[in-house]
N, C-alpha and C positions, 0 to 999 in steps of 0.2 A: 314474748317469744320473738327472737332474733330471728331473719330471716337470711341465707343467703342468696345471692342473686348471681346466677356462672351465663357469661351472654357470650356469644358465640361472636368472631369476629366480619362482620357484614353488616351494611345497612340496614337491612329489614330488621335483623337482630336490635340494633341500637334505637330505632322507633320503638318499638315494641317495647326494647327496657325503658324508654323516656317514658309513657302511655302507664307501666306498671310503677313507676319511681311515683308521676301523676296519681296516681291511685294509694299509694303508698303512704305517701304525704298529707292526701283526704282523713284515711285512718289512723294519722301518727301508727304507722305500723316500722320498728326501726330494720334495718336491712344493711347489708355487707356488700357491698358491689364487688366483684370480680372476672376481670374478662380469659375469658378461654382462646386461642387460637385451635387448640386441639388435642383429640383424647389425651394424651399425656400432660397436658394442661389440666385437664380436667380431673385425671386421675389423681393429679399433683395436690390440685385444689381442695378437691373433697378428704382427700388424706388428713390434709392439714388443717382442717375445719371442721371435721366429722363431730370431733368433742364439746364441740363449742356451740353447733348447730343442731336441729332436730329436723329443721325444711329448709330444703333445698329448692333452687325455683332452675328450670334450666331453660332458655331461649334460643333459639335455632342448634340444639346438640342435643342428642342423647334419646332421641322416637328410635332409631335406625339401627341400635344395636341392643344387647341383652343388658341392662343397666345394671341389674341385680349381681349379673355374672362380674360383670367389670371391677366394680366399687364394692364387694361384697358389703354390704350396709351392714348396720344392727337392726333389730326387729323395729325399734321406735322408731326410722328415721322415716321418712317423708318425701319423695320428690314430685313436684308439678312442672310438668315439660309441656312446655311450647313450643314447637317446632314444625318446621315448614319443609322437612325432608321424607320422604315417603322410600319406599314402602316400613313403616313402621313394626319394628318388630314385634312380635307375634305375643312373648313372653309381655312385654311391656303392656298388651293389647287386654291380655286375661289377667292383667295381676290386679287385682279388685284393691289391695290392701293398701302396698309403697307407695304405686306408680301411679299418678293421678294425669291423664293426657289433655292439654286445653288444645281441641279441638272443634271446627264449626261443626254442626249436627248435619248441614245440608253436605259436607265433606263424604266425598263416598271414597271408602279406605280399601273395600274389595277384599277385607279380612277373612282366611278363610273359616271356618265353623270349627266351632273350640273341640267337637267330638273326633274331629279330623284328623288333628295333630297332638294332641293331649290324650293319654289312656290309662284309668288306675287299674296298675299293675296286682293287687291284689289277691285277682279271681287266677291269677295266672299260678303262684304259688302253693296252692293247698295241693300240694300231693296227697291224696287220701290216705292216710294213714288205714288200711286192712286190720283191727283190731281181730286175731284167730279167735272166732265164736264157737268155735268146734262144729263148723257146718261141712259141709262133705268138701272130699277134697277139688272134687267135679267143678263143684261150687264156687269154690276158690279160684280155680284155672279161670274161671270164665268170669269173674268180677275180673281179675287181672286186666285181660284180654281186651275189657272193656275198655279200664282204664287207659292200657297201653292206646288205643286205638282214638280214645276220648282227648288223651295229649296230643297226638300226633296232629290230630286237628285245629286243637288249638294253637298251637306252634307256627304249622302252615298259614292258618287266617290270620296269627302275627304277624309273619312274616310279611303275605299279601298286605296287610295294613301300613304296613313300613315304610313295603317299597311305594305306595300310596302313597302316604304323609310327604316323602324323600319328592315326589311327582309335585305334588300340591304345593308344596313350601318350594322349589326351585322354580315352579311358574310364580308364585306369590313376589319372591325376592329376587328376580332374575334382572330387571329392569330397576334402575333410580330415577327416578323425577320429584317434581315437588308438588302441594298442596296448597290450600291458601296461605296468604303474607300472615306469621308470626303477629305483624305490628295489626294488621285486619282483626286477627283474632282476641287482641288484646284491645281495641277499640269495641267492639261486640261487647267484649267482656263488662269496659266501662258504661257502654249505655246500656244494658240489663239492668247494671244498678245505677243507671238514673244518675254518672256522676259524669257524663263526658262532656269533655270541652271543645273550642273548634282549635286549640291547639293539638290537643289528642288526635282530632281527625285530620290535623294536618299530617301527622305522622303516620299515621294509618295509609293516605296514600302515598307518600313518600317509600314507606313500605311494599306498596304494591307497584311503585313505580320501578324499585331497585329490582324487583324480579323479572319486570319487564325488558327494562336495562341490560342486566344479566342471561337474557332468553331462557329464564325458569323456567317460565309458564308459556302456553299457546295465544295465539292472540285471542281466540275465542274466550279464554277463561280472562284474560287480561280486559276485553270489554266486559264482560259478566259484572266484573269486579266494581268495576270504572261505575256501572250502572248503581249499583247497590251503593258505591260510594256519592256518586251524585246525588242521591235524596239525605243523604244526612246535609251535605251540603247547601243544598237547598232549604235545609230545616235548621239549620246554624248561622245562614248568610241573609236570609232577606232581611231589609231594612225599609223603611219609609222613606221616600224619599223629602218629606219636610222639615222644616227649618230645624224641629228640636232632635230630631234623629239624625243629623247629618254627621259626618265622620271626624271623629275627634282626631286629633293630628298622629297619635302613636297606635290606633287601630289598627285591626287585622282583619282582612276579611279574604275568604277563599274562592274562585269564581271557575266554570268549568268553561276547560278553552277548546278549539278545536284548532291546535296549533303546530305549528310546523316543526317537523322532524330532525332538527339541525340542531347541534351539538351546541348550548351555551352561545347560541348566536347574540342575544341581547347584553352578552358579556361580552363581546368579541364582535372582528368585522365581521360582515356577510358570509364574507371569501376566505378566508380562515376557517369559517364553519362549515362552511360547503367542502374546504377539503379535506377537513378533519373529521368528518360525518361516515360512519361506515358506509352509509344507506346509500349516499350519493356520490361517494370518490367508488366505489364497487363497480353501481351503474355507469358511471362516467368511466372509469378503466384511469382514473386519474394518475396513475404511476405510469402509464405509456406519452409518448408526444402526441398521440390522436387525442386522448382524453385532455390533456389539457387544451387542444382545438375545442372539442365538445366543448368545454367549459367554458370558453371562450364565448361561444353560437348562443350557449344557453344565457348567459348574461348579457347578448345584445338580443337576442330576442324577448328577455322581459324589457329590453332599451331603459337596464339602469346604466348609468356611466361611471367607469373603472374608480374613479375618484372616488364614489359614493360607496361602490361596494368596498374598499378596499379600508375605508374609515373607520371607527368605532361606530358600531349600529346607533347610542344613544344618539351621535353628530350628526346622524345622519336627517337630510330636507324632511323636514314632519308630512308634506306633501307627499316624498314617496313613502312613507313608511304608513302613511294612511290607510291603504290597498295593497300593502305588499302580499300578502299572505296570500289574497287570490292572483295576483298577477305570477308570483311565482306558482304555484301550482300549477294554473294554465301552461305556462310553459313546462313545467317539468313533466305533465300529461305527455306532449310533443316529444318530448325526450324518453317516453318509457319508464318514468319515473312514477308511476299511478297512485302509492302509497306515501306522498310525502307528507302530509298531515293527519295526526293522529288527536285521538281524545283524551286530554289529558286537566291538570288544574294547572292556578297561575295563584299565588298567594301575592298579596298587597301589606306593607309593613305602611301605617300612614301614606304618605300622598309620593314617598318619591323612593323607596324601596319596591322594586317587584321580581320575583323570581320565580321561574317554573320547575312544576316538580322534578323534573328530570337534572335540573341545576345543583341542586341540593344532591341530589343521589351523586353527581361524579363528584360534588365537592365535600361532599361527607367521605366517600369511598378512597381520593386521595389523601386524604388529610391522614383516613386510617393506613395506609399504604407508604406514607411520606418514608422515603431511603433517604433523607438527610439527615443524621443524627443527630436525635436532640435529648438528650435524658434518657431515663431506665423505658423499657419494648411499651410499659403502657400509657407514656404520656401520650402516644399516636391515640390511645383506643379512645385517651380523655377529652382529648382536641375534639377529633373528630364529635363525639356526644355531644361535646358540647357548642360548637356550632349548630346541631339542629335547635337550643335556642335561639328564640328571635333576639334575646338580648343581647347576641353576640356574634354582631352582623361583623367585624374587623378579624375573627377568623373563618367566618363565612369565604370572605371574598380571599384572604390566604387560599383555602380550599378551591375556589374555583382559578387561581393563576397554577395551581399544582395541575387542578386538574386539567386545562391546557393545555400542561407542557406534556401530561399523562398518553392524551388526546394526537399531541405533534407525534409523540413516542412512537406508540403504537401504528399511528399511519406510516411513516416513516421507515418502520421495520416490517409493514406489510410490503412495503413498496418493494424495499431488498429484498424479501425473502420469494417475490413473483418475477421480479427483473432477474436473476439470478437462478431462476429454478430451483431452488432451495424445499420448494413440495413436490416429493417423490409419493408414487404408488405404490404401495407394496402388496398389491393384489388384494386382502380385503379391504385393507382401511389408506389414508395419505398421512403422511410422516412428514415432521417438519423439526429441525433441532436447529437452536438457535447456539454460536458457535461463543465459547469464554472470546472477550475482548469485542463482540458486538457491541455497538452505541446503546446504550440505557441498557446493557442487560440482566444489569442488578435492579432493576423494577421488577422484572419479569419474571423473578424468583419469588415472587408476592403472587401467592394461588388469584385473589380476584383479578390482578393485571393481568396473567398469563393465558385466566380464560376470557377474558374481554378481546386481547389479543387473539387468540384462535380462534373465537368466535368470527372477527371480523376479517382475519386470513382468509377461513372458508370462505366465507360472502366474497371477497373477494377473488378466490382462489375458483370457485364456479362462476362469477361469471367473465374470468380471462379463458377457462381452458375449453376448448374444440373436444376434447373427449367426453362421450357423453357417459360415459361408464362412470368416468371420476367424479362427475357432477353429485350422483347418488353415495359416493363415500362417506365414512367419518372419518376425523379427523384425531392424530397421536402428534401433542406439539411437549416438545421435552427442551428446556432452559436450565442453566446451569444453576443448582443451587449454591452449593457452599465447595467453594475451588478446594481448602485446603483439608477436608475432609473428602475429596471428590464424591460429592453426588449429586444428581442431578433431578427435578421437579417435575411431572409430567403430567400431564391430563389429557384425558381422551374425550370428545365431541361428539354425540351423535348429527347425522347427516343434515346437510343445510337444504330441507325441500318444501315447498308449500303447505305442504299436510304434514308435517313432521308433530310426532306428538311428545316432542322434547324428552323423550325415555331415553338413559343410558344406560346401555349394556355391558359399558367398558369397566364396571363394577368388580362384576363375576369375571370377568374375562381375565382383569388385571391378577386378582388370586388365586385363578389356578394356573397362568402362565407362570407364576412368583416361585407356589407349589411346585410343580412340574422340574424348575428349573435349578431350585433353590438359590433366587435370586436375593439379595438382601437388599428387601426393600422394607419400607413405611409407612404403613397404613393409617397416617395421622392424621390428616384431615375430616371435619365432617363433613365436604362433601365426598367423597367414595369414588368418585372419578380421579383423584385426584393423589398422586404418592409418588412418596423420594424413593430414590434409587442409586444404586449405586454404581458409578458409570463405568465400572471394566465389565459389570453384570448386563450393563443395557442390550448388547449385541444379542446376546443369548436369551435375552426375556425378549427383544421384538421378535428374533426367530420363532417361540413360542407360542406368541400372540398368532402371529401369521398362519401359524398350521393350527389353533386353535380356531379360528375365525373362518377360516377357508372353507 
């Protein structure tokens, strides 16, 4: 039995498909790869395969909507869904037969109780048919009577049930957020059956790292993660330190770091990272002339010299790079910077490859994103897959000069878009539209680029502005899709605050402003934050949003 395999396009996803390909391979089980960007991918996909297939495997797509309704199946077919988007629907949830959900068990899904939403209609139908027994007419009147009196109640407790269910399922579905990494779950999977490897669990947290990345998850859940990953770790990495165990020259080994927050710095200078870094050009106000002072104070106060910082890290004196890590955080303490080192892994290829996780996640996510033409939409999704092997460290490092210039992109157009005022208030949420003929803004028509960008606009964008109302906003950023089609890409952010428990609401909001307006839009993406539109429609779907929200 053939297998096909629909992965969704995002990193977590393509860990996860390498983890099950790994698994795949154990079992000679054969399979059909095919990448999805979105429902009409998918619907495209399964059309054309339905005949040929009987299981379907689906990876970051298809928890989040009625599967059954979309792709109407035949009664044989089969889907097993992985996915890391929540809230999962309902129908998918009770379907015991199609829908098989790979999910963690300790996952609390908040599902509501199947008596709630589901009800056989049955008991509702039997009109009592009165067979005349020749009983008095009295008699009759008042069975009638009954009955009449016996529906009416029923009806009403319908109805009450309804407008329940309608209550139940719009708090259940009201918010998007996500769940554990896809690639987490497919790691679980393989060490159940006793088949994983420490390349499996490399991607496992490469997975969990991209959600991080992405600000999927809470940091709370993002150590949780880190924690539970760290013992596998630990039970895949140790080694003996004697002579016949010592490290053969093309080994791999995964080590848990507790390392610094800065973008691809071991690929790049210092200084480069430090500006290209949301976390610290944010803090520092690096698009003003004060924050490049700041930036200035902070690097004579660790007293590295310009020379050193401005070099490639690997050039750099082994003397300072011996204690950097604490030296700079000391100082970035002083600076307000209190969160600059996080937990994360550092993988070792033999003695002179090293790269941390977080390297991988932007060098995989550019490669998938690359706007330089190169061949038909999926040589991107192949690239990139295929860099997260180790055996193919030369588009690795392509991936990581993409991601770079990814990295320059985005700061660069944060910078414009706060120098210029370019985020406006619109009383519930802040608005930002980046304008046709903007620098890179054919990146930014790539859903991951646009929400990496908004992401760090906000961060930015609270900590320049003096209004402290705005601070607690979210955030509508809308980039031009396709000029000669005019429509345009947009996605909405929930608010940038310490407790924020990363739920978007811009879900719901988005479709009945759409509704309301009859706006022509495109609900393609699987993340749900996220849809084209079409840009004479934009004006009248934000006035919508605005008095929805208010």
């Amino acid at each position: 039995q053939r297998v096909l395999l629909l992965v969704a396009s995002d990193v977590d996803a393509l860990c996860a498909c390498k983890i099950l390909q790994a698994l795949f391979q154990c079992d000679h089980v054969q399979y059909t790869l095919v990448p999805v960007s979105g429902w009409q991918e998918l619907e495209t996909a399964f059309l054309e395969h339905k005949d040929q297939f009987k299981y379907f495997v689906l990876i970051n797509c298809g928890a989040n909507v009625d599967l059954l309704e979309i792709l109407q199946p035949e009664e044989d077919t089969f889907f097993f869904v992985c996915d890391s988007h929540r809230p999962i629907n309902v129908v998918n949830v009770y379907n015991d037969t199609q829908i098989k959900l790979l999910v963690k068990q300790d996952d609390d899904l908040d599902v509501p109780a199947y008596d709630d939403i589901f009800r056989d209609d049955e008991d509702e139908e039997e009109d009592s048919e009165n067979e005349s027994d020749g009983s008095e007419p009295s008699e009759k009147r008042r069975r009638f009577e009954e009955d009449v009196i016996e529906r009416t109640m029923r009806r009403r407790q319908r109805r009450e049930w309804e407008a329940r269910r309608r209550e139940i399922l719009f708090d259940y579905e009201q918010y998007e957020y996500h769940g554990t990494s896809s690639a987490m779950v497919m790691f679980d999977l393989a060490w159940i059956m006793s088949k994983d490897l420490n390349d499996m669990l490399w991607w496992a947290i490469v997975g969990l790292t991209d959600q991080w990345i992405q600000d999927k998850i809470t940091q709370m859940k993002y150590v949780t993660d880190i924690g539970i990953l760290q013992r596998h770790v630990s039970r895949h990495n140790h080694r003996n330190e004697d002579e016949e165990n010592s490290l053969s020259i093309d080994c791999m080994r995964i080590a848990f770091e507790y390392d610094l927050r800065l973008a691809l710095y071991q690929h790049w200078s210092l200084y480069e990272s430090l500006c290209n870094t949301s976390y610290t050009s944010s803090s520092l106000k690096l698009w003003s002339v004060q924050g490049q002072k700041k930036l200035q104070e902070f690097l004579a106060d660790m007293g590295l010299p310009l020379k050193q910082v401005k070099q490639k890290f690997n050039s750099m004196d082994i003397s300072l790079k011996e204690n950097l890590r604490e030296m700079i955080e000391e100082s970035a303490n002083k600076f307000g910077m209190k969160d600059l080192r996080v937990q994360t892994f550092s993988i070792h290829f033999g003695f002179k490859n090293k790269f941390s996780a977080s390297d991988i996640v932007y060098a995989t996510a550019s490669l998938m994103e690359n706007i330089e033409k190169e061949g038909p939409e999926t040589t991107n999704f192949i690239k990139a897959l295929d860099s997260l092997s180790r055996g193919n460290l030369d588009k690795l490092h392509q991936g990581l000069d993409l991601a770079k210039k990814q990295l320059r992109a985005i700061q660069q157009t944060v910078a414009s878009c706060i120098c210029t005022n370019l985020v406006i208030s619109q009383g519930p949420f802040l608005y930002c539209s980046l304008m046709e003929g903007t620098p890179d803004v054919k990146l930014f028509s790539k859903p991951v680029s646009l929400c990496l960008l908004s992401k760090y606009l906000l961060k930015s964008f609270v900590c320049s502005t003096k209004n402290k109302r705005c601070k607690l906003l979210p955030l509508i950023m809308a980039a031009p899709m396709d000029v000669e089609q005019g429509t345009v890409i947009m996605v909405g952010i929930p608010p940038e605050t310490e407790s924020s428990d990363k739920k978007n609401f811009f879900v719901r909001a988005f479709e009945k402003a759409a509704d309301s307006t009859n706006s022509r839009t495109l609900h393609n993406h699987f993340d749900m934050s996220i849809i084209e539109l079409k840009t004479e429609d934009r004006s009248k779907f934000l006035d919508a949003l605005v008095s929805l929200l208010s």
